[in-house]
C-alpha positions in Angstrom: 0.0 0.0 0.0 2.7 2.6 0.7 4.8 1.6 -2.8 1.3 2.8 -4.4 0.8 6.2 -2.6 3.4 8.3 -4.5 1.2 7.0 -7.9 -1.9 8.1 -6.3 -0.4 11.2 -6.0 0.9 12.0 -9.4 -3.0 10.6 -10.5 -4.4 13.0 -8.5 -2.2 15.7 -9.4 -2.6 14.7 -13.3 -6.8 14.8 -12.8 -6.6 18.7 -11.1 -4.3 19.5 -14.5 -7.2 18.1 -16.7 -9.7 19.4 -14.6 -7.9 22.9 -15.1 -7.1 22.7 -18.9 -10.6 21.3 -19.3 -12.3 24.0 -17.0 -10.2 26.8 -19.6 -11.1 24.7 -23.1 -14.5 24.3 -22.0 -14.8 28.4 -20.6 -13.4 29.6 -24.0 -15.7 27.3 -26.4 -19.0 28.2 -24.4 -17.7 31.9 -24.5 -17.2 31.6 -28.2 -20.8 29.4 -29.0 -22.2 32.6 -27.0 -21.0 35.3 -28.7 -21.4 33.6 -32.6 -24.9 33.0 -31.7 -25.7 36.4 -30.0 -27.8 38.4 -32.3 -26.9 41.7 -30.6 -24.0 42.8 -27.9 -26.0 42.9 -24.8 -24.2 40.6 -23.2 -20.7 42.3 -22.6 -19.1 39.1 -20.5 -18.5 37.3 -23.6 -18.9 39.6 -26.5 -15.7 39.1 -29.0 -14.9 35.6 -27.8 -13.3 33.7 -29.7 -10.2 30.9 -30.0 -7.8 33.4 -31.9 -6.1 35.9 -29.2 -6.4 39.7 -30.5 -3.3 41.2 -31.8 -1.6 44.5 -30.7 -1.1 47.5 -33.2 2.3 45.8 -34.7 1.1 42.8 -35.5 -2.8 43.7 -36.8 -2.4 46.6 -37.8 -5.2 49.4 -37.4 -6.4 53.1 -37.8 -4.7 56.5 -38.0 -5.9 59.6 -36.5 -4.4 62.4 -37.3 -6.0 65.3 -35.0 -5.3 69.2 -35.2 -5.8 70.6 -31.8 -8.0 74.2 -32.2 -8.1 76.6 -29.3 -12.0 77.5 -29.0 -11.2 80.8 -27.7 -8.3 81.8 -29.6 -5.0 81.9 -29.5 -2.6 79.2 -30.3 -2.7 75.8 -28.1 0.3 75.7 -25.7 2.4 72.5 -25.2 0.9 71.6 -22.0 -2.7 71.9 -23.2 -1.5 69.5 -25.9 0.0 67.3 -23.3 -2.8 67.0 -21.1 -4.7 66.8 -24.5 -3.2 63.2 -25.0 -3.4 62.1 -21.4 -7.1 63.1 -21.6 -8.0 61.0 -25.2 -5.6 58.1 -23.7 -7.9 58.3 -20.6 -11.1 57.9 -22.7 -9.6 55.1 -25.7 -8.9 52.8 -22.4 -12.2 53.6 -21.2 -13.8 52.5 -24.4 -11.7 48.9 -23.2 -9.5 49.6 -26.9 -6.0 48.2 -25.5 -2.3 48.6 -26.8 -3.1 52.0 -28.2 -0.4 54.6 -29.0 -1.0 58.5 -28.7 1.5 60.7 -29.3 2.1 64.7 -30.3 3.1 66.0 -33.8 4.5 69.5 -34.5 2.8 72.1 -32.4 -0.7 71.2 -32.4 -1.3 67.8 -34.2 -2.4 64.6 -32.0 -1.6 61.1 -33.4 -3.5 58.2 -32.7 -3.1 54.4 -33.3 -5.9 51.9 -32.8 -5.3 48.0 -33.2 -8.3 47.3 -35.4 -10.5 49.0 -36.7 -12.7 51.5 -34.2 -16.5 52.6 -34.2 -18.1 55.9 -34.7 -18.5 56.6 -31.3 -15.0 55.5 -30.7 -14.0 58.5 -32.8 -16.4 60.6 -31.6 -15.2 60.2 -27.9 -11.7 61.1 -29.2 -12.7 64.1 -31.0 -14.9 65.9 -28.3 -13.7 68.6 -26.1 -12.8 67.6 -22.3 -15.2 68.4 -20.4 -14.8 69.6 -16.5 -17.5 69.9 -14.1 -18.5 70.3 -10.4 -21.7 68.5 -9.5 -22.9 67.7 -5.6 -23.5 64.8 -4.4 -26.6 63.3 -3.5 -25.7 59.3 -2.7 -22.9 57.6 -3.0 -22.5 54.4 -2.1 -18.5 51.7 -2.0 -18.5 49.2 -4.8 -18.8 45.9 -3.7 -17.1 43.9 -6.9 -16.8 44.1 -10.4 -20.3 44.7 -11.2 -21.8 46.4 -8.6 -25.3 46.1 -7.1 -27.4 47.7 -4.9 -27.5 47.9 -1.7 -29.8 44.8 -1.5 -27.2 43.0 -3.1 -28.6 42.6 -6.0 -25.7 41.9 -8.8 -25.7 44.9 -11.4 -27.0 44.3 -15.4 -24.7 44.6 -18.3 -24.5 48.3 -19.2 -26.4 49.9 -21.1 -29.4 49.6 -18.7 -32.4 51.5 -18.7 -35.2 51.5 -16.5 -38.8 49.9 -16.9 -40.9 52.6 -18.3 -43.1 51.8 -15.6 -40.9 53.9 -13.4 -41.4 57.3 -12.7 -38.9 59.2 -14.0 -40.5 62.9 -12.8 -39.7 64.2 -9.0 -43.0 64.6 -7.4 -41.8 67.6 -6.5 -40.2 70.5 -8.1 -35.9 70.2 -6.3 -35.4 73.7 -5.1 -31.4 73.3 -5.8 -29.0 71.1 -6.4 -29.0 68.9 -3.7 -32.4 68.3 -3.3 -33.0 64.5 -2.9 -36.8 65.2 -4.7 -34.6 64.4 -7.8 -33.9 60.8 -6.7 -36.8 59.5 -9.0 -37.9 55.7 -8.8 -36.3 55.1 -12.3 -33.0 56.9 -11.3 -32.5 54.9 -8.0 -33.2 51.7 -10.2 -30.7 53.0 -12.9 -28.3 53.4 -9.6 -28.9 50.6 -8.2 -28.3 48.1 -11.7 -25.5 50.7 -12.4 -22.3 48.4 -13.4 -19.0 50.2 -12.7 -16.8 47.5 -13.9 -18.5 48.7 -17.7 -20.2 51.6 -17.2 -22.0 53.7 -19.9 -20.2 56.3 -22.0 -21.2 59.7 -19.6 -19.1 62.3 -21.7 -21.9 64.1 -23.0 -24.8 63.7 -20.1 -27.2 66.3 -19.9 -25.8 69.4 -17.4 -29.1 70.1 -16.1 -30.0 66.7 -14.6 -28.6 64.6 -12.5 -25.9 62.1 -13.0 -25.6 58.3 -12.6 -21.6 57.1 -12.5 -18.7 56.2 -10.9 -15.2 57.1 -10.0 -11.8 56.6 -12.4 -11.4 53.4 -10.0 -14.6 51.9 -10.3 -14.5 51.8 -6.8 -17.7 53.8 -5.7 -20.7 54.9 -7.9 -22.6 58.1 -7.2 -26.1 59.6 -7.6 -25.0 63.1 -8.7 -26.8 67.1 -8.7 -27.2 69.0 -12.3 -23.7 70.7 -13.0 -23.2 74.1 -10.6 -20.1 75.2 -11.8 -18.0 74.9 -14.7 -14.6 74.1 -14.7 -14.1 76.5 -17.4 -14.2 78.8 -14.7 -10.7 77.7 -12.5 -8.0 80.2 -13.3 -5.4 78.4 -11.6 -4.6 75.0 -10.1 -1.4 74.2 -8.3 -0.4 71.6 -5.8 1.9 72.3 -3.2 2.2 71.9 1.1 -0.8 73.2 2.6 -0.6 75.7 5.7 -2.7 76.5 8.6 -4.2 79.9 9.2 -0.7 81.1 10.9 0.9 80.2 7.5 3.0 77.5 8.5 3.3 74.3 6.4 1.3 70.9 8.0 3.2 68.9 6.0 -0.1 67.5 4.1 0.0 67.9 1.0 -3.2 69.8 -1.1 -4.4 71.1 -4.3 -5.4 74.8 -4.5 -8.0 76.3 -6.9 -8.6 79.6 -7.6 -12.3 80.5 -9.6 -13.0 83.5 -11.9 -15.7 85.8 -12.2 -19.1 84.0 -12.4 -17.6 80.8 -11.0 -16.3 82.7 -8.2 -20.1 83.4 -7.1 -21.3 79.9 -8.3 -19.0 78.2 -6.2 -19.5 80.1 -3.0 -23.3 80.0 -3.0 -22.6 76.2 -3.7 -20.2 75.8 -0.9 -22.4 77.9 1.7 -24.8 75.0 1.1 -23.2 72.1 1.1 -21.3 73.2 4.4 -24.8 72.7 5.8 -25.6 69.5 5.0 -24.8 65.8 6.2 -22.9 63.0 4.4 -22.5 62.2 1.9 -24.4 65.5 0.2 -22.2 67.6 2.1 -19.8 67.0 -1.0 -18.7 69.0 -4.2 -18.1 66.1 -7.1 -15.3 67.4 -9.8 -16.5 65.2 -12.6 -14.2 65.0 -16.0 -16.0 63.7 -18.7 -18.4 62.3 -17.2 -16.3 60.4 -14.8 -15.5 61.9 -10.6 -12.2 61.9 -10.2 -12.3 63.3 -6.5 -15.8 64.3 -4.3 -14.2 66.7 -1.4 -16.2 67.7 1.7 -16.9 71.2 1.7 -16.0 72.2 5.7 -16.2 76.0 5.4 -18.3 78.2 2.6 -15.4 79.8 0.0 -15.9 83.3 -0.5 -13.3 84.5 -2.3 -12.6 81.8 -5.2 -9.5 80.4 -3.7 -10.5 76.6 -2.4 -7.8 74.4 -1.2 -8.3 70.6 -1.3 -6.7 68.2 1.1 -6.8 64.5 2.4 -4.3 61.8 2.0 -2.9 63.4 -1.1 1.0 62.7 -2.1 3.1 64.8 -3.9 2.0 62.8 -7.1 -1.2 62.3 -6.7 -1.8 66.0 -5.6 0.2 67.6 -8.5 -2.1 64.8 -10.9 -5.3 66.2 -9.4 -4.0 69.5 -10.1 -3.5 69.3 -14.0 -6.7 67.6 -14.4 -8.5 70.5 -12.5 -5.9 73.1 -14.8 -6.3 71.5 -18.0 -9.2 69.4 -18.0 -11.7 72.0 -19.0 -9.5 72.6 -22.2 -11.0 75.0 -24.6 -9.7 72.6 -27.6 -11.7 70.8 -30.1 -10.3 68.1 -32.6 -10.4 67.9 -35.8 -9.9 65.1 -38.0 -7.1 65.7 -40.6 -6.8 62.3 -41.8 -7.9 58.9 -40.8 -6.1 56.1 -42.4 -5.5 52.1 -42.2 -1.5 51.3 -41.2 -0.6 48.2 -42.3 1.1 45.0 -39.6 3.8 44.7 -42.6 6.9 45.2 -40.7 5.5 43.6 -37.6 4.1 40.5 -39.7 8.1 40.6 -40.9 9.7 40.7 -37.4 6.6 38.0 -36.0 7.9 35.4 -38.8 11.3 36.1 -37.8 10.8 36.1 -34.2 8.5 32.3 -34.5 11.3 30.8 -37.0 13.7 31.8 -34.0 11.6 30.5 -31.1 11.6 27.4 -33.3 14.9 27.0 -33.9 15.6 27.1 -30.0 12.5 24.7 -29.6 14.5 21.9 -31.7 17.9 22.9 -30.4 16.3 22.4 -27.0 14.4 18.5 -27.8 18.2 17.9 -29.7 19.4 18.7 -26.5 17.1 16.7 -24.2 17.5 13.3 -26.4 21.3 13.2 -26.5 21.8 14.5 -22.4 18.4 12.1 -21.4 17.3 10.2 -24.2 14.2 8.5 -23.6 13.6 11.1 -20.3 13.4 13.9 -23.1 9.8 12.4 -23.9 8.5 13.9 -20.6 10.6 17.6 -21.5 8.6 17.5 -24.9 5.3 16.7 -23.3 5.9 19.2 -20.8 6.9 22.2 -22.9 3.4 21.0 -24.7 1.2 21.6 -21.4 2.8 24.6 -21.0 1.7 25.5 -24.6 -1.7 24.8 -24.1 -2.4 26.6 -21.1 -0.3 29.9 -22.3 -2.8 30.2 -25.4 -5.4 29.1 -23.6 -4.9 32.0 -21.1 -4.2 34.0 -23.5 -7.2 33.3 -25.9 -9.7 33.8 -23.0 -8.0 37.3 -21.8 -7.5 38.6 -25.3 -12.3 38.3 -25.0 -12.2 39.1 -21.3 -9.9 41.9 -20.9 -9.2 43.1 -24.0 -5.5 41.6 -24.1 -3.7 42.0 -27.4 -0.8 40.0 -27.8 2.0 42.1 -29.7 5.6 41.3 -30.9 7.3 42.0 -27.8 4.4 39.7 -26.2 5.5 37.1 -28.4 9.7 37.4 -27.6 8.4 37.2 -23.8 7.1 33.8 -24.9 9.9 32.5 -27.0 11.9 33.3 -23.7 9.8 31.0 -21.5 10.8 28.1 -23.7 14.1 28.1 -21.8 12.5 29.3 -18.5 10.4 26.2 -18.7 13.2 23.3 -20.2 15.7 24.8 -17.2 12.9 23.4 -14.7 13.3 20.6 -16.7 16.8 20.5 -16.5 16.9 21.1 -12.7 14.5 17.9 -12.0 16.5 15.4 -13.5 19.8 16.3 -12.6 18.4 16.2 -9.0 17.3 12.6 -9.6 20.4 11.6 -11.1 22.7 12.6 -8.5 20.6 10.7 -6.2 20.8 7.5 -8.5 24.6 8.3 -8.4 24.3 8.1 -4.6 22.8 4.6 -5.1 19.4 5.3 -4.5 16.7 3.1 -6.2 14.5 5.0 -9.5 11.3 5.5 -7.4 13.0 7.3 -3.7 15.1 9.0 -6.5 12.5 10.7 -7.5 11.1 11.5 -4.6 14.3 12.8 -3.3 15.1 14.8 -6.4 11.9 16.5 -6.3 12.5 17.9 -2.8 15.8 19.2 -3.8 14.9 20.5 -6.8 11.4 22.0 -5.7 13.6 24.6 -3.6 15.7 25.2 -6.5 13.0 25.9 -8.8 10.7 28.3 -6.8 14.2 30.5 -6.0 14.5 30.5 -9.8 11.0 31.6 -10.7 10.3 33.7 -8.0 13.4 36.1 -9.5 11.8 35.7 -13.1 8.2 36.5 -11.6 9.7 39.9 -9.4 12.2 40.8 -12.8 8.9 40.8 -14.7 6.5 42.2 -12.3 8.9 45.3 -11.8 9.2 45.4 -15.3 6.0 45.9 -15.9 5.3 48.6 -13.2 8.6 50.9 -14.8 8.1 50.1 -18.1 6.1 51.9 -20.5 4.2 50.8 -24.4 5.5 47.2 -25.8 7.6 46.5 -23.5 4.5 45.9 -20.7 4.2 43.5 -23.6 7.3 41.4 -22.6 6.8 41.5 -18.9 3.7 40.7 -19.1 4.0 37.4 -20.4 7.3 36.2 -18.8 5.2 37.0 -15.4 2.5 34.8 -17.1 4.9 32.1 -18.2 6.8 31.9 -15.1 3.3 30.9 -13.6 2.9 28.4 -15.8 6.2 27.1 -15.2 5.0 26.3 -11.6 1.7 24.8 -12.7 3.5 22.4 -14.8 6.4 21.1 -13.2 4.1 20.1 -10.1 0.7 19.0 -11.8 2.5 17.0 -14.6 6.6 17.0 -14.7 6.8 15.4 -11.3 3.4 13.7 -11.8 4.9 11.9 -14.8 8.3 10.8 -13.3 6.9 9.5 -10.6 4.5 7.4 -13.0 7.4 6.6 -14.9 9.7 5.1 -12.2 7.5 2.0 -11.9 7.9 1.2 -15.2 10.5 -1.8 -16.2 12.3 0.5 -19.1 13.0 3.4 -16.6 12.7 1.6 -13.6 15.5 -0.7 -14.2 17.5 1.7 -16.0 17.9 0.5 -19.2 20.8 2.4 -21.3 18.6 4.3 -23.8 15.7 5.7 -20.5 18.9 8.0 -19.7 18.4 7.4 -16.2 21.1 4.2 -15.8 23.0 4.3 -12.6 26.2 2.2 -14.4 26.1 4.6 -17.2 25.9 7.7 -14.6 28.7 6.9 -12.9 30.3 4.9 -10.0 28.0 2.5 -8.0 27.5 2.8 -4.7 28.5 0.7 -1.7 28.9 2.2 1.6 30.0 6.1 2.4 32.9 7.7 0.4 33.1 3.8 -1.2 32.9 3.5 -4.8 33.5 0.5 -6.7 35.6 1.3 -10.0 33.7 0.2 -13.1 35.5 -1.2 -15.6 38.0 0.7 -17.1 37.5 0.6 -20.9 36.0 3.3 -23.1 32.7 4.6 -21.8 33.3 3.3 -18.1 36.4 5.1 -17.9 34.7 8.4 -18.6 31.8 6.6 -15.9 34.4 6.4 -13.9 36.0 9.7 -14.2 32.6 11.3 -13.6 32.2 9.4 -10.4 35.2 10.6 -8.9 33.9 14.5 -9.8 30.7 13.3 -8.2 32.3 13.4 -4.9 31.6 15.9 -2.1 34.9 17.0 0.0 34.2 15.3 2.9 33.8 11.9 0.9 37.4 12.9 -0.7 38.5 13.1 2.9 37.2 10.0 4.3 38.3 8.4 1.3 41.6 9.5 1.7 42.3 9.2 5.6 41.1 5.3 5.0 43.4 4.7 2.3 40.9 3.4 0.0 41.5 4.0 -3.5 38.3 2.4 -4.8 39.8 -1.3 -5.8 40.8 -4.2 -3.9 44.7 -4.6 -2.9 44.7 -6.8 -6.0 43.2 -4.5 -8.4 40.6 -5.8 -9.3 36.9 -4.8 -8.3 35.5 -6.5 -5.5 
């Protein structure tokens, strides 16, 4: 019974490998039935599913915009409009869930943007409208509670759009007497509320700024129920960031965001303010929405009279400086306008992809050439490993590229080609483990066993410095090369999964087996072939000493730790028998 308990393991671990690959196969080809049979795109979970992963702008190819930046109230556009310009349209391409985008500035007022594919009308339109900054208050707000979020009642959110039954009221009984008046919390707003779905919420940009607002914050961490727009952010003058001080004018050390407001915004904001100071929680506070998303909902603690409003809490010099450019610049008088719109071809990425596969096949082959001649038959289980490892990379892949909009591009691809010798060096690591402990005299099955303990240690150390190399790549890096971290973090995980659910699985399958098991000279795994046999401690009995013993014999004697030289040398023992010949 206890001979048969290291198989039961590997079975087990073999099933939760199917079970997973299964689980994947079987989420991808529902996903993909779904979305060829939808009739419409109601159903965002699986709309776009499909077995073939999306590909980035380099290997697809896409759209060209070409956009000419005009100042709406004259003047020329200054570089840091056109800066903020980008950031802004980057903001709302990502929104739109488009990955792998590039935008960049041209000249002195020209705005480039890629698109892998290519994009929809209201994809275009979103890029080409003016940012839009407003102040709203709030009348509800509520903390997400996962991806899609429900209501309060817990009642799990619909796929955006959503609209309310008609049979809802959607008139306030009474007439709101400002901005904060809850009588505008209508039955059919508090249902669009409560079905509201952060995690893909409705394109806001252009929402009416005389009724209230259903969204959520850049995060998707909290929705809100939001007043008709009070102030415009048209009106700011000036935004800095800086160390805020107390009434004495020394610094607190917290760091803040100051506005200052102009003329009409000036008196907006303080009859505003002397309101909301008034209030309760949460419509106590002044949301700063930017197209159509809050990016920050202050409390107002005092009214502001004269147009200068500082804004503090938990801020950091980034963060505060951020907040401060979007208040600055994200009411930009611009408007776009299309100069071109062209298809770029994937020519010289399609060039570099071939390239790049022939490559990552050449090192395939050198790598199974490799595997036959060091472990001959053993190279079976490297080949069948490195073909798990396949299918559960695309697999992965195929179902992010529907899920989250993943687009595999070329430097995605090199990050795989890598894990081709991340992977066979886990590999590598496993069976020289085993060996030495055949070498030690050890019988095929406790060699394994053995070997796997060692070389568990050895394997995690290595991947855990592949998975922090790529995870810190990711964070620093910028465009493509996110690409490459991002799948040598994947493919270091999948190095894990497979060297425990099938690598060890398989040799410990394979070590009851007669071929392997008794070590026959073609399973690579023959004790005679590996070197000296094993007697008794720091004793070695020579092998013969003809041609391919010899060099056994040689390696034997490499084998050796130090204090086995030692004790080999303070008994006198020179691995024969006084007559020479083996005993």
């Amino acid at each position: 019974m206890a001979r048969s308990t290291p198989v039961k393991k590997a079975l087990r671990s073999l099933t939760w490998l199917v079970i997973i690959m299964a689980a994947l196969a079987g989420l991808n080809t529902a996903a993909s039935v779904l979305a060829a049979n939808s009739k419409d795109d109601t159903n965002e979970w699986f709309a776009g599913a499909s077995w073939v992963p999306e590909l980035a702008l380099d290997l697809q190819g896409g759209t060209q915009l070409t956009l000419a930046a005009q100042n709406t109230e004259g003047g020329s556009v200054t570089s840091q409009q056109l800066n903020q310009a980008v950031n802004i349209i980057r903001q709302r391409i990502n929104a739109t869930g488009v990955s792998e985008s590039q935008i960049n500035t041209q000249g002195t007022n020209n705005i480039v943007v890629s698109i892998p594919g290519k994009p929809d009308k209201a994809t275009i339109d979103r890029i080409e409208a003016a940012a839009k900054l407003t102040f709203r208050p709030v009348l509800y707000t509520e903390a997400a509670t996962n991806s899609a979020v429900g209501g309060s009642d817990g009642k799990t959110a619909s796929p955006t759009p959503y609209s309310p039954p008609a049979s809802l009221d959607a008139t306030p009984s009474t007439k709101p007497t400002n901005g904060s008046d809850l009588a505008q919390v209508t039955p059919a707003l508090q249902d669009l509320y409560t079905n509201y779905n952060c995690a893909a919420p409705d394109d806001v940009t252009a929402a009416p700024d005389d009724e209230p607002l259903v969204t959520c914050d850049q995060d998707g961490a909290a929705k809100y129920i939001l007043g008709p727009v009070e102030v415009s952010g048209s009106g700011i003058s000036n935004a800095t960031s800086g160390l805020a001080t107390d009434s004495q004018g020394a610094t607190t050390g917290e760091w803040a965001v100051n506005l200052t407001f102009r003329g009409q915004s000036s008196d907006d904001f303080r009859q505003v303010t002397s309101r909301l100071v008034q209030l309760q929680p949460p419509q106590n506070q002044f949301a700063i929405v930017l197209d159509g998303t809050v990016i920050q909902a202050p409390a107002a603690n005092a009214a502001i009279t004269n147009g200068k409003a500082q804004i503090t809490g938990g801020f950091t010099a980034e963060s505060s400086k951020t907040l401060a450019d979007q208040l600055k610049y994200g009411a930009l008088p611009i408007n776009f306008q299309v100069q071109s719109n062209e298809n770029i071809s994937a020519t010289l990425g399609t060039a570099q992809l071939v390239g790049g596969l022939v490559a990552g096949l050449i090192g395939l082959i050198l790598v199974v050439i490799y595997s036959v001649i060091q472990y001959r038959a053993l190279a079976f289980v490297t080949v069948l490993s490195l073909g798990v490892a396949a299918v559960l990379t695309y697999l992965v892949i195929a179902i992010m590229s529907w899920r989250v909009d993943y687009r595999l591009s070329l430097a995605g691809v090199a990050g795989l080609i890598v894990a081709i010798g991340i992977t066979a060096d886990s590999f590598i690591v496993y069976f020289e483990r085993i060996r030495d402990e055949l070498r030690d005299g050890r019988g095929l099955e406790s060699a394994v066993e053995a070997g796997w303990r060692r070389a568990l240690r050895t394997i995690l150390a290595s991947d855990s410095i592949n998975f922090l190399a790529a995870v810190v790549l990711y964070i620093l890096a910028v465009s493509d090369v996110k690409g490459f971290a991002f799948t040598l973090l994947l493919t270091t995980l999948i190095d894990i999964v497979v060297v425990v659910l099938f690598t060890h699985p398989m040799m410990q399958l394979i070590a009851r087996s007669r071929f392997f098991g008794e070590g026959h000279r073609f399973s690579g795994l023959d004790p005679s072939a590996l070197g000296a046999v094993y007697r008794g401690r720091a004793q070695f009995r020579a092998p013969v000493v003809d041609g391919k013993r010899q060099r056994s014999a040689g390696e034997a004697q490499r084998r050796q730790t130090i204090a086995e030289r030692k004790a080999q040398q303070a008994s006198g023992d020179n691995g024969s028998t006084p007559d020479g010949k083996d005993d």
